[in-house]
SERO-4910 file (N, C-alpha, C, O; in steps of 0.05 Angstrom, whole numbers):
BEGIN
 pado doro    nc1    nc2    nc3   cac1   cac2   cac3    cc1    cc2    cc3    oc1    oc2    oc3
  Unk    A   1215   1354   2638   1222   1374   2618   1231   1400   2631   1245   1417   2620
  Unk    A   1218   1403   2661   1220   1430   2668   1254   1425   2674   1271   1439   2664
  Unk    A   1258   1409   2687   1280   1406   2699   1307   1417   2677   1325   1433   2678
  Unk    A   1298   1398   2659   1325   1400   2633   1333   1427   2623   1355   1437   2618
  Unk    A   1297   1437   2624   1303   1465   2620   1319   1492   2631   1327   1511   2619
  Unk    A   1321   1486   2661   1327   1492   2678   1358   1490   2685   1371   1509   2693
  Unk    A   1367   1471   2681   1401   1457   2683   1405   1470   2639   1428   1478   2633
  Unk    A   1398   1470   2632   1406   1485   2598   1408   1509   2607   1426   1521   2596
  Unk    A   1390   1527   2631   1392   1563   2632   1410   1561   2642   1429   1576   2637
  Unk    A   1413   1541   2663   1441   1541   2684   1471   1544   2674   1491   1557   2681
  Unk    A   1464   1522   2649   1491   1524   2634   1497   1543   2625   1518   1551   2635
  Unk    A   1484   1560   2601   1484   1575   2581   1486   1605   2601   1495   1625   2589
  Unk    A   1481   1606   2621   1493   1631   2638   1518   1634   2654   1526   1654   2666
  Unk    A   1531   1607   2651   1563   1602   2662   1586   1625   2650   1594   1615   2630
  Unk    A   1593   1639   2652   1610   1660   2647   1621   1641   2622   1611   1642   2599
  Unk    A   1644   1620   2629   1658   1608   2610   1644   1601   2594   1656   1601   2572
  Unk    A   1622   1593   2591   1600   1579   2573   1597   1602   2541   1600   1598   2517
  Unk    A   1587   1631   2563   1577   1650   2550   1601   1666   2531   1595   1674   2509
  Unk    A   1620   1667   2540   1641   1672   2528   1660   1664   2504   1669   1678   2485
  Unk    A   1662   1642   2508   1670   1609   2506   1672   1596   2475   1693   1591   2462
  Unk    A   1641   1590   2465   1624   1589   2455   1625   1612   2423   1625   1606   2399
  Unk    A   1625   1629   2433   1624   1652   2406   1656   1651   2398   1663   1646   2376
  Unk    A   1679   1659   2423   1702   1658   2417   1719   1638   2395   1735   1642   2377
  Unk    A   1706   1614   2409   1709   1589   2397   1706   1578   2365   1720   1566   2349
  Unk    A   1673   1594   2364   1665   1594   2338   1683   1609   2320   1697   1600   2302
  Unk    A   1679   1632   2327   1692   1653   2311   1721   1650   2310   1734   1669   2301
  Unk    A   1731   1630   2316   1766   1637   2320   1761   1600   2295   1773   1600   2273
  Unk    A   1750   1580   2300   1746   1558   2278   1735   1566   2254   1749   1562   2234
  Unk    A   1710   1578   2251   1700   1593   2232   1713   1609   2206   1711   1607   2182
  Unk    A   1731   1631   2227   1746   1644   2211   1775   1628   2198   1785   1638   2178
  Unk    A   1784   1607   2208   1801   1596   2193   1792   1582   2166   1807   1580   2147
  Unk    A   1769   1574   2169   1757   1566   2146   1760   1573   2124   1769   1563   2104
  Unk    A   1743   1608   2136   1747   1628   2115   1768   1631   2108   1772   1627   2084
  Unk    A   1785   1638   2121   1813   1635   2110   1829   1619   2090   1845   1624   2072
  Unk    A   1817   1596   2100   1831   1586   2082   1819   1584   2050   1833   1579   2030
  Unk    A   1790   1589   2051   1779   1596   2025   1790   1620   2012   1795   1619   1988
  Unk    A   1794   1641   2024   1811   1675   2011   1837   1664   2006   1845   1672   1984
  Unk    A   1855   1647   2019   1882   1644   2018   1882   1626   1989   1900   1633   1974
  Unk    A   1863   1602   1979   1863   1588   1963   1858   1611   1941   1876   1617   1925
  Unk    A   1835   1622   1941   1831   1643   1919   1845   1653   1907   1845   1653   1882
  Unk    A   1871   1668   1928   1889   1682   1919   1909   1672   1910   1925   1684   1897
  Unk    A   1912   1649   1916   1947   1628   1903   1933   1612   1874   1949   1602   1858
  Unk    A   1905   1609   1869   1892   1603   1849   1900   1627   1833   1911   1622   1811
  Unk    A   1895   1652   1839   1895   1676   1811   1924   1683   1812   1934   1691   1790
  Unk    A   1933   1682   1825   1962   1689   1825   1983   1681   1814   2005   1691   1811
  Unk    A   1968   1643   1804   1988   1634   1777   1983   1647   1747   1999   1649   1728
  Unk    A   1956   1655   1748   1947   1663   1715   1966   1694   1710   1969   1712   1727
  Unk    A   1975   1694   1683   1984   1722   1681   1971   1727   1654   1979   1722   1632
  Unk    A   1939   1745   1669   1931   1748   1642   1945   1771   1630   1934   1775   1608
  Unk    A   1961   1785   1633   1981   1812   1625   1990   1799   1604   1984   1811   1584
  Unk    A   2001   1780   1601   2026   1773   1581   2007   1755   1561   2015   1756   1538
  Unk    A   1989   1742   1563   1965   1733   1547   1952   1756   1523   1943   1751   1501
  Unk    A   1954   1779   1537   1929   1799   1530   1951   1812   1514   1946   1813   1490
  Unk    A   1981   1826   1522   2001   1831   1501   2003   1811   1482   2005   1826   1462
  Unk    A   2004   1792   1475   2014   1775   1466   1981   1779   1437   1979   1792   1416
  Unk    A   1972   1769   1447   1940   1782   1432   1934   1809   1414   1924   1811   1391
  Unk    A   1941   1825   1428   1953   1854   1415   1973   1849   1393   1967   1856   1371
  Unk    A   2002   1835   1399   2016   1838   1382   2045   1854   1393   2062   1862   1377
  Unk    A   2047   1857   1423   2059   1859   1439   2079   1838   1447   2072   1817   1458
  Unk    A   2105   1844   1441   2118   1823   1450   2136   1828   1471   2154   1844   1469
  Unk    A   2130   1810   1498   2139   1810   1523   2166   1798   1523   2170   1779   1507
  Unk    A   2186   1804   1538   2208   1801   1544   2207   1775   1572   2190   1782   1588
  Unk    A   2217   1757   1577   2214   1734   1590   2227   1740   1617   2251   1748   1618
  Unk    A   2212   1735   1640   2231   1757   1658   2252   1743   1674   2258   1750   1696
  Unk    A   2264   1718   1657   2290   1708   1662   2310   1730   1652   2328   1738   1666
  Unk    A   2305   1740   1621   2323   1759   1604   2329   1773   1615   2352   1778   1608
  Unk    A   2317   1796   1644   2319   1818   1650   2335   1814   1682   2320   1811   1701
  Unk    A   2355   1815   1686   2364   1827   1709   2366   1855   1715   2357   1874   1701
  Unk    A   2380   1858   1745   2391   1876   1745   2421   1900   1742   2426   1924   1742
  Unk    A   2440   1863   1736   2466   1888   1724   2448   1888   1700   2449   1911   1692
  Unk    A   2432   1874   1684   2424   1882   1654   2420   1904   1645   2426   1916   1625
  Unk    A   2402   1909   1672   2387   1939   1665   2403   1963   1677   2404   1987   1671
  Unk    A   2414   1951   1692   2438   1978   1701   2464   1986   1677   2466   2009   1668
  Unk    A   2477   1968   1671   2490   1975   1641   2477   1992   1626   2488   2012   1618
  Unk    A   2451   1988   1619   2422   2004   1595   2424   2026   1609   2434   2045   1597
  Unk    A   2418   2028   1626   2420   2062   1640   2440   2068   1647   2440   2092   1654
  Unk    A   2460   2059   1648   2490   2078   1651   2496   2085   1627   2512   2103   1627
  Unk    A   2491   2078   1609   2496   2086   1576   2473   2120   1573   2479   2137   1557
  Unk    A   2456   2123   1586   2439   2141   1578   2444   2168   1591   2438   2171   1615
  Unk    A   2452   2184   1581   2450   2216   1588   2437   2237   1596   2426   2255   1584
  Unk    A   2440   2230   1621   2425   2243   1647   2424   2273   1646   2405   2287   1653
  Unk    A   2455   2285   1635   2459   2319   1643   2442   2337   1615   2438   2361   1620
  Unk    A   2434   2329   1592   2419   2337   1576   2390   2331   1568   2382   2314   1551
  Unk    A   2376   2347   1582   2344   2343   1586   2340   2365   1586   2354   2385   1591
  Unk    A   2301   2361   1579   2287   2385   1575   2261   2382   1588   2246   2362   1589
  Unk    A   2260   2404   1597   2231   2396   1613   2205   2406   1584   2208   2422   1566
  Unk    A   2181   2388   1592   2165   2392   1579   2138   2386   1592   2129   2364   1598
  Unk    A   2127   2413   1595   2098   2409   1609   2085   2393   1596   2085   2392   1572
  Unk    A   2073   2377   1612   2048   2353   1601   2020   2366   1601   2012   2380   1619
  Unk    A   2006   2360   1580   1981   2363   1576   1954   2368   1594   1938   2355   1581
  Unk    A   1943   2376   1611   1922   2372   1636   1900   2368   1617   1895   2372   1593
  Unk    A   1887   2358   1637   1851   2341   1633   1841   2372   1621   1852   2381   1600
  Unk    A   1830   2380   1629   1813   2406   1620   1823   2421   1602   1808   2440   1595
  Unk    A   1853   2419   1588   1864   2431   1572   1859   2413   1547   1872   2392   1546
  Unk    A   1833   2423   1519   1825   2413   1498   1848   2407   1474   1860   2388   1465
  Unk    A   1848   2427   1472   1872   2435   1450   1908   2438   1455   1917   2460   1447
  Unk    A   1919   2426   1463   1939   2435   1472   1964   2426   1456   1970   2402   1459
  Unk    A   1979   2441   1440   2002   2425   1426   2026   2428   1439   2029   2444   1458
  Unk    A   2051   2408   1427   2069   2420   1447   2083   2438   1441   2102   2436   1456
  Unk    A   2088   2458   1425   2105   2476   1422   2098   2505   1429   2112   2525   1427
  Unk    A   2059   2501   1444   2059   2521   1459   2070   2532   1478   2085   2518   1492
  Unk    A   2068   2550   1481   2065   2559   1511   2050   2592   1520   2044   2613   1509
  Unk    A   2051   2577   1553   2033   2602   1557   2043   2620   1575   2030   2641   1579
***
């Protein structure tokens, strides 16, 4: 027994051994994990509870085949950019605030 014991310290103090060993683990280990976080995320990433939860409300979503981008660029070239007004927005700590104040 002494002996075995002895050739096990021998081993387990080999540079490569000591090194080796944890590297090893930790580099198999973590793919594991990986691949548990990676599944998680391609699992939630089909659900769209957004369009469920509008839909519930009474919200009706636009299908996002309908929407390109000449679509939406036409929609905003129609809109008139040179006539605007600025209008301060409301702050947190401001109770009362209507808009036709000012201060």
């Amino acid at each position: 027994m002494n002996n075995f014991a002895e050739k096990l310290t021998y081993f387990f103090r080999k540079k490569s051994v000591r090194y080796a060993i944890p590297f090893l683990t930790l580099v198999v280990g973590g793919s594991f994990g990986l691949k548990e976080f990676s599944r998680l995320r391609y699992d939630f990433s089909r659900v769209n509870p957004v369009r469920e939860e509008a839909q519930k409300v009474g919200i009706e979503m636009k299908k996002p085949s309908e929407i390109t981008i000449e679509k939406e660029y036409e929609r905003l070239k129609e809109l008139d950019i040179d006539n605007w007004e600025q209008i301060r927005g409301p702050r947190p700590w401001e109770e009362n605030f209507d808009e036709g104040e000012e201060n």
